[in-house]
Structure formats: structure tokens, C-alpha cells
C-alpha positions as CSV (number, residue, x, y, z in Angstrom):
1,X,8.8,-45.3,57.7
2,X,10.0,-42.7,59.4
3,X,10.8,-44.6,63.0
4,X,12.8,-47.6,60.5
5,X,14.6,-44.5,59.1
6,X,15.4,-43.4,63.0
7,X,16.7,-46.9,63.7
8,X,18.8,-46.8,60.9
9,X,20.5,-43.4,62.2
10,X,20.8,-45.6,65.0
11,X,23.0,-47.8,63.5
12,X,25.0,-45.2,61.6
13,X,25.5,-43.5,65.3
14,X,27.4,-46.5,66.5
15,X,29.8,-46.6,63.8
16,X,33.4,-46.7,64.3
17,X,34.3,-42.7,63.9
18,X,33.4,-40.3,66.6
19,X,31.3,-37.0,66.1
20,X,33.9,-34.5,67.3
21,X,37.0,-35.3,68.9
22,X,36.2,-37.2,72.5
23,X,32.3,-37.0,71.1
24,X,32.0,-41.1,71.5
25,X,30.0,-40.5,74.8
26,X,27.6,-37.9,72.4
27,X,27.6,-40.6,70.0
28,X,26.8,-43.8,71.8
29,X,23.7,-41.2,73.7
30,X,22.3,-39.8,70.2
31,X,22.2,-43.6,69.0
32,X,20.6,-44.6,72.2
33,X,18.3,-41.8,71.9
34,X,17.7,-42.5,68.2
35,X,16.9,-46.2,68.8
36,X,13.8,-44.9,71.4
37,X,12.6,-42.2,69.4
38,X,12.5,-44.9,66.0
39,X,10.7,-47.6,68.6
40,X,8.2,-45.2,69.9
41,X,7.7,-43.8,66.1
42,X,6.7,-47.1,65.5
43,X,3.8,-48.0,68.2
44,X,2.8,-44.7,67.9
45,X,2.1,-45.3,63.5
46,X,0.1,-48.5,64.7
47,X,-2.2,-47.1,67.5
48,X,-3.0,-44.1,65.2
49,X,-3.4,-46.8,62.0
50,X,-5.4,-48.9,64.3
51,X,-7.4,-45.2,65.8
52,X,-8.0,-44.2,62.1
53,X,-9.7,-47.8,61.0
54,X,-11.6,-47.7,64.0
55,X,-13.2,-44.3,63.1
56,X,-13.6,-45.7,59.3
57,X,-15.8,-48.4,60.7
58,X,-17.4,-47.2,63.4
59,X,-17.3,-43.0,62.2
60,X,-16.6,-42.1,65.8
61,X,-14.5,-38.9,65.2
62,X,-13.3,-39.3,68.9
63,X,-10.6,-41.8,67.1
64,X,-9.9,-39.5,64.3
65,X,-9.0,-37.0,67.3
66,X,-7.1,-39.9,68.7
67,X,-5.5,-40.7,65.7
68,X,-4.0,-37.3,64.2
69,X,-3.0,-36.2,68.0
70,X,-0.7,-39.3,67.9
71,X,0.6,-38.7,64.2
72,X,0.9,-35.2,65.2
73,X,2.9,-36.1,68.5
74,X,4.8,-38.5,66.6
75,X,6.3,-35.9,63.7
76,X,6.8,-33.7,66.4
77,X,8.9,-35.8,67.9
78,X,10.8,-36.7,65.1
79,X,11.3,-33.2,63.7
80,X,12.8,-32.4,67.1
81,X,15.1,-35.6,67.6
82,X,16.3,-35.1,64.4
83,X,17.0,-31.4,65.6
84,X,18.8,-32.6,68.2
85,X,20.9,-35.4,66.3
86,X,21.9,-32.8,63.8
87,X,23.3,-30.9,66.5
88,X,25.7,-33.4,67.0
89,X,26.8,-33.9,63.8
90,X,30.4,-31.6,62.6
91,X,28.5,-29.9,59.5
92,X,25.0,-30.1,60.3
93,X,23.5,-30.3,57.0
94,X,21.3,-28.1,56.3
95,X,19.3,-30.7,54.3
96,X,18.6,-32.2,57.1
97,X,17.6,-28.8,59.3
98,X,15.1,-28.4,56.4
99,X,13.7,-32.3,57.0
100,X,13.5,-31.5,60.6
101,X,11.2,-28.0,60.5
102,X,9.1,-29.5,57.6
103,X,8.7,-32.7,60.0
104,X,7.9,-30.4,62.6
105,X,5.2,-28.7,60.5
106,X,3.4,-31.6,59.7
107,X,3.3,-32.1,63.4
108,X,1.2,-28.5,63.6
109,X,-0.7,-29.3,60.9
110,X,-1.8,-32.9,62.1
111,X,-2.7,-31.1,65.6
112,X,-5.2,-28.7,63.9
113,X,-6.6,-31.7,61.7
114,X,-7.1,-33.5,65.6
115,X,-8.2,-30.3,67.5
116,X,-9.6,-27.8,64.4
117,X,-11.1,-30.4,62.4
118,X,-12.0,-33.5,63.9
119,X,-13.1,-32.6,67.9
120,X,-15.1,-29.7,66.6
121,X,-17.0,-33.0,64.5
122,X,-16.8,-35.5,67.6
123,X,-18.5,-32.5,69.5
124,X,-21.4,-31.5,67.5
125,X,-22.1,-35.6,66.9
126,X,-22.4,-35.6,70.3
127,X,-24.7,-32.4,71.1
128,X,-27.0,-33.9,68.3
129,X,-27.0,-37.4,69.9
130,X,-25.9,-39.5,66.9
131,X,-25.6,-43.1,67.2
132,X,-22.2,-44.7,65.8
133,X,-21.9,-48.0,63.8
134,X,-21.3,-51.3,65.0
135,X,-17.9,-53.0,63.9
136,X,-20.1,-55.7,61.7
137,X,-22.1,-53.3,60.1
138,X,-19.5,-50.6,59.8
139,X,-17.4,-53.0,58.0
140,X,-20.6,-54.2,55.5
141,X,-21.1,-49.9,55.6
142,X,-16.9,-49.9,54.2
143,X,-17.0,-52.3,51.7
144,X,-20.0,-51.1,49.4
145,X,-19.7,-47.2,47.9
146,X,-23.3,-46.3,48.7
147,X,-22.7,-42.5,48.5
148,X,-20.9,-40.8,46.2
149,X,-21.3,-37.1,45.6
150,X,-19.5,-33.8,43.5
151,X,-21.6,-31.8,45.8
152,X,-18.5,-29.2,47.1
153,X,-20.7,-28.8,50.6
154,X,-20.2,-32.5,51.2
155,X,-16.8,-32.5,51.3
156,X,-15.1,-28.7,51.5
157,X,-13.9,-29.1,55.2
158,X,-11.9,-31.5,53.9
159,X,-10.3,-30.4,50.7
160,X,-7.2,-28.4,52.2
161,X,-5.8,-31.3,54.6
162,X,-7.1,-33.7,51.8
163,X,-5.2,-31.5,49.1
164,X,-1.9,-31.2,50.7
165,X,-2.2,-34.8,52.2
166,X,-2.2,-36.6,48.9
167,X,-0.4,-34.0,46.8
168,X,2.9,-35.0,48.7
């Protein structure tokens, strides 16, 4: 969502009306800049969507690692670019200054979810030898619900990312 809505500032760069007077030159480089940044949000939300099924099915937590360094590269990147754009811009709203360091944020807190959360996982699994799923019997594994537990021990390592996560 995020990389469309990059693409789309893009498209807004190229208008007609420059940034600041002789600013086409700034212009024409923030949309050029925009339109990258958008693309490589984009491949970088598939390879972590396709990382994070991957550790669903298989529950390697090397892809989980995978997967939230990638989102966590990805917001960083955004928050910054969009740092950068609003630089450019006459007013720089501060709307947007606010999107930018709570994009940036995220970007922290998906890094800590990769290096805090998941490697820490990935490591012990590994220490204690455990075998991962197959992609067949992962999948089977996925679509039954074969444990489900109020237990607070199963899942408090989980709870803060998972609060914050689906409470935005």
C-alpha cells in the first residue's frame, strides 16, 4: 500500500507547477526518486509476504527473521524518502513529518521483532536440533486448528508486537 501510495507521489511530482521557483530539476529528481522507492516498496512487501508464509508452513523462524528485516528495511525506507520529499515541498506539512517518524518507528520496531524476537527463536530451534515441516505437511499442519490454548505462557512473547500489530 504504501509503495502504490509512493507511486502516486510520483505522479503528483511531475505535475505542471514547480516546488520552489527554478525547483523543476528538484521536482523531476524527487518523482524519479519516488517512483524507485514505491517499486522497491513493492518487491520488498512480496518477498517478506512470501518469507512469512514460508515460516507459517514450514515454522522455520530463519524466514520470520527474513521477513520482518525486509518489512523493517522497507518502512525505513519509506519514513526516510518521505523525509526527504517533504523537504522539497514549500510548507512541509507537518502531517506528513509526523507520517514519516511514525513510518520510521515501525521500521525500529519490525527490526527488534526480526533480531529481539524471532533470531533469538531460529537460534535456540537450532541448539535443540528441531526438525522443520515439509511444505505438504506444513500446509495439511495450516489448515486444521489442532492446538488451541488460553495458557498466557504459550503465547506472552507475543502479546506486545501482537497487541500493537492488530490494534492499528
Amino acid at each position: 500500500q504504501m509503495g502504490l501510495q509512493l507511486r502516486r507521489v510520483a505522479n503528483c511530482l511531475r505535475g505542471p507547477h514547480s516546488l520552489r521557483p527554478g525547483g523543476a530539476g528538484l521536482r523531476a529528481e524527487a518523482a524519479a526518486r519516488a517512483e524507485v522507492v514505491g517499486s522497491a516498496a513493492i518487491v520488498l512487501a512480496c518477498i517478506a509476504e512470501c518469507c512469512s508464509w514460508t515460516n507459517l508452513i514450514t515454522e522455520n523462524n530463519l524466514f520470520a527473521v527474513f521477513e520482518q528485516a525486509l518489512w523493517a528495511v522497507l518502512f525505513v525506507l519509506i519514513g526516510g524518502h518521505t523525509l526527504r520529499v517533504v523537504q522539497s515541498w514549500p510548507q512541509r506539512p507537518t502531517s506528513y513529518m509526523i507520517f514519516a517518524v511514525i513510518v520510521l518507528g515501525m521500521g525500529l520496531e519490525q527490526a527488534f521483532e526480526a533480531f529481539g524476537l524471532y533470531l533469538p527463536r531460529y537460534l535456540a530451534d537450532q541448539a535443540h536440533g528441531v526438525r522443520y515441516e515439509g511444505f505438504s505437511s506444513g500446509l495439511s499442519r495450516l489448515a486444521s486448528c489442532a492446538n488451541v490454548s488460553q495458557d498466557i505462557h504459550d503465547w506472552s512473547s507475543d502479546a506486545p508486537w501482537m497487541t500493537g500489530y492488530f490494534s492499528l
